[in-house]
N, C-alpha and C positions, 0 to 999 in steps of 0.2 A: 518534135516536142512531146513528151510526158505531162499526163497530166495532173494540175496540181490536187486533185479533188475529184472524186465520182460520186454520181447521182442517180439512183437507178430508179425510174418511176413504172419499170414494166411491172405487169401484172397487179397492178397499184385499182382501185377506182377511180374516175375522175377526180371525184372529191377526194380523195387523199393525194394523189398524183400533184393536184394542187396546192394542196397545204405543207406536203413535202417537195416541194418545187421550192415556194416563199421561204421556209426552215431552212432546206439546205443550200439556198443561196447565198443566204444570211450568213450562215456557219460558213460557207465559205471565203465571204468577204472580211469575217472576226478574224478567219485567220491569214490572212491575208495572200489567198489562193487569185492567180492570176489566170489558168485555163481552167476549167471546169467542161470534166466529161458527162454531158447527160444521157443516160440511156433511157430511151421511149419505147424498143421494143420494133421490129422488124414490120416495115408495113402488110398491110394486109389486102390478099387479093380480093378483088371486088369483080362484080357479075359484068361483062360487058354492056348489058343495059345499061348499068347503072353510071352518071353521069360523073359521080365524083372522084375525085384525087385517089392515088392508091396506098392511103394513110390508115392509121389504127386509129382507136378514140382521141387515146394520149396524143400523138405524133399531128393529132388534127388542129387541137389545141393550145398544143405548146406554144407556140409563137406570140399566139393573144396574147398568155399568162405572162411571158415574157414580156411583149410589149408594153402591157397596163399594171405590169406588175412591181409591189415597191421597189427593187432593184433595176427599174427601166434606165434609170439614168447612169446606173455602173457597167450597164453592157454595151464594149465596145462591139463587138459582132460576133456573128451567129453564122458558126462552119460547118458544115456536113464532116464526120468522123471519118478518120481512116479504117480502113478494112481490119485492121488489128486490134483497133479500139469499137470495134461493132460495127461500124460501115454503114448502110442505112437503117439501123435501127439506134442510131446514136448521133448524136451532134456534140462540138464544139461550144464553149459560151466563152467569149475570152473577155476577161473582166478587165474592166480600167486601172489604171494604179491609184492608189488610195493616196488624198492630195492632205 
């Protein structure tokens, strides 16, 4: 599958990462986009100390924004991208059909 819609939030700050998250999911669902490509940007290596996930800021947060976010209830699920569409620095959002 091709996607209906791209989203790019790398090199975004948080706070904008998120405001253009809400924006262009919106824009995507006016138009009535059923995959939606998001890019978050390639995770990032972390020190062996260090205990957490091998995620970037975006890529740590996404999911929340998703989860709690006004479009919670149009998202059918959330796919890791294929290698061609960015791979792990990109996910899938496959939106519901509009009723």
């Amino acid at each position: 599958m091709s996607p209906d819609f791209t989203l790019d939030l790398h090199g975004h700050t948080l706070d904008q990462a998120h405001r253009r998250l809400d924006m262009g999911l919106g824009q995507a669902r006016t138009m009535g986009a059923r995959l939606v490509l998001l890019v978050t940007g390639r995770p990032r290596p972390v020190d062996p100390a260090d205990r957490a996930t091998q995620r970037g800021a975006i890529r740590a947060k996404v999911l929340d924004w998703l989860a709690a976010g006004p479009h919670a209830s149009a998202i059918a699920a959330i796919r890791p991208a294929h290698r061609r569409h960015g791979g792990e620095g990109a996910l899938y959002i496959v939106l519901k059909r509009p009723r």
